[in-house]
N, CA, C and O of each residue as an XYZ file, in Angstrom:
332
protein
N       0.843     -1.193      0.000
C       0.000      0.000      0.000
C       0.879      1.244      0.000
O       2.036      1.186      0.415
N       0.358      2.327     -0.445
C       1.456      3.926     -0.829
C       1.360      4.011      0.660
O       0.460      3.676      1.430
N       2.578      4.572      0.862
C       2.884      5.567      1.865
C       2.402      7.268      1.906
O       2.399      7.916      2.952
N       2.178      7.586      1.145
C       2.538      9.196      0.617
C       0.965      9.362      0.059
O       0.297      8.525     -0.547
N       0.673     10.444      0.382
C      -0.682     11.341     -0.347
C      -0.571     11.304     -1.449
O      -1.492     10.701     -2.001
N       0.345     11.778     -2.231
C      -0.185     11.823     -3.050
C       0.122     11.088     -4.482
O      -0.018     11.398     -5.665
N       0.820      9.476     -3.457
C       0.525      8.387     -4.202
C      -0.907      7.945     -4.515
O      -1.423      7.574     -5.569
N      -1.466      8.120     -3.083
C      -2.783      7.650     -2.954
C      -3.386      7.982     -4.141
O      -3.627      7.272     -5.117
N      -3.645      9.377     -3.901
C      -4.656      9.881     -5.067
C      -4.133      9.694     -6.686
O      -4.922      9.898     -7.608
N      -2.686      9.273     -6.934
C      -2.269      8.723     -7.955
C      -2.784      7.386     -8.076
O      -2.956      6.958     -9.217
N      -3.095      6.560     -6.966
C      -4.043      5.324     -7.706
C      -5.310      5.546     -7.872
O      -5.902      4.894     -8.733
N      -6.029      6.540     -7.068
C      -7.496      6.597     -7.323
C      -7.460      7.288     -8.737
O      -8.182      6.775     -9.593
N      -6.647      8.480     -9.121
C      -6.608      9.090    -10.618
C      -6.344      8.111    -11.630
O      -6.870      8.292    -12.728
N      -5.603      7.082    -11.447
C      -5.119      6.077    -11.991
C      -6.409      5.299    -12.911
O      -6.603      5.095    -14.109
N      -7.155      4.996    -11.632
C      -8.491      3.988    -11.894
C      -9.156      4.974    -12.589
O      -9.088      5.067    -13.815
N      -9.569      5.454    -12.137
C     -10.569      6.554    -13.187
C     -10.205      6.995    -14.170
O     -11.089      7.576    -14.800
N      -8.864      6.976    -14.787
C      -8.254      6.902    -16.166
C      -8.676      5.879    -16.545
O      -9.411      5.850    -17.532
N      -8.324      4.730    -15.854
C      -7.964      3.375    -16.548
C     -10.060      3.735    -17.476
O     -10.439      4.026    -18.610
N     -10.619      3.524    -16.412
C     -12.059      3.288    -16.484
C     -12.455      4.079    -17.617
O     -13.127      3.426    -18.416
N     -12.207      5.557    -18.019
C     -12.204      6.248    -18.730
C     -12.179      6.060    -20.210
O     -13.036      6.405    -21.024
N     -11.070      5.465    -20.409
C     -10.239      4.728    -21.303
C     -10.335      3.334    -21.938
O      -9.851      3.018    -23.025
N     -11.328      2.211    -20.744
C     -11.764      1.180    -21.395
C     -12.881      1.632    -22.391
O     -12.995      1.475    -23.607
N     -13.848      2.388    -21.239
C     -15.244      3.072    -22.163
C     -15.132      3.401    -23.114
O     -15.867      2.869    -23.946
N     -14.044      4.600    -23.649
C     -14.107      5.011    -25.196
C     -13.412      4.319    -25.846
O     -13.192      4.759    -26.975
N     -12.878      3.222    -25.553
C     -12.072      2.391    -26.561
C     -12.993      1.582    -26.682
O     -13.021      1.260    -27.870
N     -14.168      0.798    -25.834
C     -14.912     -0.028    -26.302
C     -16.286      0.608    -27.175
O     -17.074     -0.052    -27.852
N     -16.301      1.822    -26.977
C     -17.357      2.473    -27.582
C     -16.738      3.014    -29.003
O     -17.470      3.490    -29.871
N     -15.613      2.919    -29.122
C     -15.190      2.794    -30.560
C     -15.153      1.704    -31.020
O     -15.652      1.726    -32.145
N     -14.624      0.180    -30.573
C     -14.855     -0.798    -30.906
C     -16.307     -0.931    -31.365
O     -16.450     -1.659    -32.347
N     -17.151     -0.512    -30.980
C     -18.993     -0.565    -31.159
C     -19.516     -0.056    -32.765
O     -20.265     -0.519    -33.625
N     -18.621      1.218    -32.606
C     -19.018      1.867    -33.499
C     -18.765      1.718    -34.985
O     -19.379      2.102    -35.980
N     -17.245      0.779    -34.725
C     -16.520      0.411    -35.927
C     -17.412     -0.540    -36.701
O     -17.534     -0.617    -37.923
N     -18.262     -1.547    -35.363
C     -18.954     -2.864    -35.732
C     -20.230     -2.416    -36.444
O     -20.818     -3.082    -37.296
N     -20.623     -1.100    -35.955
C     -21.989     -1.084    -36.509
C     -21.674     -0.188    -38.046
O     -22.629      0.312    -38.640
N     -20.674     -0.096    -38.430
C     -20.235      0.829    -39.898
C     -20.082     -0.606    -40.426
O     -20.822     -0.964    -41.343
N     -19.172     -1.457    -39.910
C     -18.933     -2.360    -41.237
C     -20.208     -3.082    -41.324
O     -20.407     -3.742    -42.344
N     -21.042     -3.056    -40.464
C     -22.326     -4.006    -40.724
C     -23.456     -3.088    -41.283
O     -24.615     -3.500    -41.255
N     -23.159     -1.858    -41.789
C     -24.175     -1.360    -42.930
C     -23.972     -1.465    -44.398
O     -23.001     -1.337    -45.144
N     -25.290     -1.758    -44.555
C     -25.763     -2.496    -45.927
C     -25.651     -0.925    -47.177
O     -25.221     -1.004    -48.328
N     -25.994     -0.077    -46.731
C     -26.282      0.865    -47.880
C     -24.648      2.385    -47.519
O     -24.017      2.910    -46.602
N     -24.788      2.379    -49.150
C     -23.457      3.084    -49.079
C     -23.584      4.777    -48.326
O     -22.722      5.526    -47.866
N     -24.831      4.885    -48.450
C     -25.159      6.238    -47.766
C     -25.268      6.328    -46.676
O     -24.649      7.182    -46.042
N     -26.079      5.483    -46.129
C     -25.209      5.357    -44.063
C     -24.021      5.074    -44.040
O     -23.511      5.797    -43.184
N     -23.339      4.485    -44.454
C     -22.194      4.094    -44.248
C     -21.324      5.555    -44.713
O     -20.460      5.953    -43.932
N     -21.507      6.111    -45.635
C     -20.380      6.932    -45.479
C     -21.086      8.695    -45.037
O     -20.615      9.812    -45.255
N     -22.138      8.337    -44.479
C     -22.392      9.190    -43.142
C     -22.154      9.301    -42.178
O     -22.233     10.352    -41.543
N     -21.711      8.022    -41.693
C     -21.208      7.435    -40.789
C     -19.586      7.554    -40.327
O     -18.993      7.679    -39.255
N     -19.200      7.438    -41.790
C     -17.572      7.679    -41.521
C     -17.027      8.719    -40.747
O     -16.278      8.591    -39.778
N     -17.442      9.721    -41.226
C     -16.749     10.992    -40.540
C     -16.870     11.275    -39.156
O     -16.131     12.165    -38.738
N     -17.862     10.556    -38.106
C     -17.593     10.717    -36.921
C     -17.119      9.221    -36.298
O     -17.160      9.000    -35.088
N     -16.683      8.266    -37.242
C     -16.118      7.416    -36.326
C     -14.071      7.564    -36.356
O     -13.015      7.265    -35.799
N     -14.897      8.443    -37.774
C     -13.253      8.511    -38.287
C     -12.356      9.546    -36.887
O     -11.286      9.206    -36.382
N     -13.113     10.748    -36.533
C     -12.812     11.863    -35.901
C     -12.970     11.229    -34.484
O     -12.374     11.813    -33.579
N     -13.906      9.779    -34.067
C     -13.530      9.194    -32.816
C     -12.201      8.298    -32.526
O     -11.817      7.977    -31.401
N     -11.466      7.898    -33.966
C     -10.783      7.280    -33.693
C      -9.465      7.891    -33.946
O      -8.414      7.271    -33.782
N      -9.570      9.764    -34.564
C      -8.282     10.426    -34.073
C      -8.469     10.958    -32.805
O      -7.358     11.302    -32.403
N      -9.425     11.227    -31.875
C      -9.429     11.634    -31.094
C      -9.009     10.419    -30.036
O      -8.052     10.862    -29.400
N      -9.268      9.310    -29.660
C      -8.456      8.067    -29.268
C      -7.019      8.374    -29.282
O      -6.286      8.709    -28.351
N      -6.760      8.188    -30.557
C      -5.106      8.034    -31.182
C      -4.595      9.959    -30.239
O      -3.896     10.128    -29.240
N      -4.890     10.396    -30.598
C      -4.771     11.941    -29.773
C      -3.988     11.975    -28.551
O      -2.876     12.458    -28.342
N      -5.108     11.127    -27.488
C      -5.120     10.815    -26.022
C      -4.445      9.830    -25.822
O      -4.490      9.256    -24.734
N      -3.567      9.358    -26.957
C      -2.996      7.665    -26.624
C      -3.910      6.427    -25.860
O      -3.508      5.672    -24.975
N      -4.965      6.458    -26.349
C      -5.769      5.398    -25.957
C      -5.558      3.986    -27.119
O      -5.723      2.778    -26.948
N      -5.136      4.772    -28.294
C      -4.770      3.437    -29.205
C      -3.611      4.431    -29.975
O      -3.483      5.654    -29.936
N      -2.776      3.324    -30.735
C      -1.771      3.980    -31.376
C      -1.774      4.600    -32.209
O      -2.897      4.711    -32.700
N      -0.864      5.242    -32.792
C      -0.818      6.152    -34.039
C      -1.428      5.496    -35.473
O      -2.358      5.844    -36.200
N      -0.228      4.114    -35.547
C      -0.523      3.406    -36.556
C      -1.494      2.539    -36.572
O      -1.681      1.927    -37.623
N      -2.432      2.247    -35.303
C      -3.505      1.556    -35.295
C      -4.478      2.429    -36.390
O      -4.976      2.370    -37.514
N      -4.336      3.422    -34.983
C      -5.465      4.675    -35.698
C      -5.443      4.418    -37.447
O      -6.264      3.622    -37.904
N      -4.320      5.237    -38.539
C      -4.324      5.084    -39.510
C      -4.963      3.866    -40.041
O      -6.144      3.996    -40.364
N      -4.532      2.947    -40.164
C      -4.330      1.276    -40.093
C      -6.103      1.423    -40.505
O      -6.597      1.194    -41.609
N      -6.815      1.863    -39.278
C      -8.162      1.466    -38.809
C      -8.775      2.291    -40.259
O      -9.305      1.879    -41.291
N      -8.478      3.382    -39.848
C      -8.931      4.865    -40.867
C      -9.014      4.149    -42.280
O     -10.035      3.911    -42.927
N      -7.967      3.920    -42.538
C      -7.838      3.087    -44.088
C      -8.681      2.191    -44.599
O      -9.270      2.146    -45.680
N      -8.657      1.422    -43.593
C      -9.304      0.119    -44.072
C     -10.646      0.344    -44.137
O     -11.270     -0.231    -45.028
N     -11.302      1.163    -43.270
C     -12.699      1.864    -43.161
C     -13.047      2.517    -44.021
O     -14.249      2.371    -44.246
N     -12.421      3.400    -44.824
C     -12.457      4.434    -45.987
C     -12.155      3.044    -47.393
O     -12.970      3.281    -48.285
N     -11.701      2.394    -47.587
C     -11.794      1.429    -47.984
C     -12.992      0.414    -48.328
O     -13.650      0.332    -49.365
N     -13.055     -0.145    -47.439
C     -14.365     -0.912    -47.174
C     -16.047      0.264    -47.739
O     -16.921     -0.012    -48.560
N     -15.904      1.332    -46.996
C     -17.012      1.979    -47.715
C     -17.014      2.491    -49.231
O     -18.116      2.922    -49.569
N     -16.216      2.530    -50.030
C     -15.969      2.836    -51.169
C     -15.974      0.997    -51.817
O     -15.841      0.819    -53.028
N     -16.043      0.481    -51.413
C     -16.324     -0.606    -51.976
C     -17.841     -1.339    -51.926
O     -18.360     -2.232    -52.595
N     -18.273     -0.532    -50.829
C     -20.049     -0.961    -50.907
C     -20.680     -0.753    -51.635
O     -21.856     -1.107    -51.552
């Protein structure tokens, strides 16, 4: 267990990052699922531009990597131009 104050509150800030950080990474995971699972090319690339801008804002905060981010971006911009 910390000795020091303001270790302490470095694990409670800690958790509430961590927690922070599962949420919008799994709520991008969500979002990715429900783009590749549309059928028509007009939701789908209505769609793009705010999952695209959720998943630089991720990459931003270092919640996922740089080259994930891209990686992701691509293949998404991809995939909808092919529907």
């Amino acid at each position: 267990m910390a000795n020091h104050k303001s270790a302490l509150k470095r694990i409670r800030r800690n958790e509430a990052v961590r927690l922070r950080n599962r949420y919008q990474h799994k709520t991008m995971r969500n979002a990715l699922k429900k783009l590749r699972s549309e059928e028509k090319k007009e939701d789908a690339e209505a769609l793009l531009p705010s999952v695209v801008s959720m998943i630089d804002r991720l990459a931003k905060r270092n919640i996922i990597h740089n080259n994930k981010a891209a990686n992701l971006k691509s293949k998404l911009a991809k995939h909808v131009a092919a529907l």
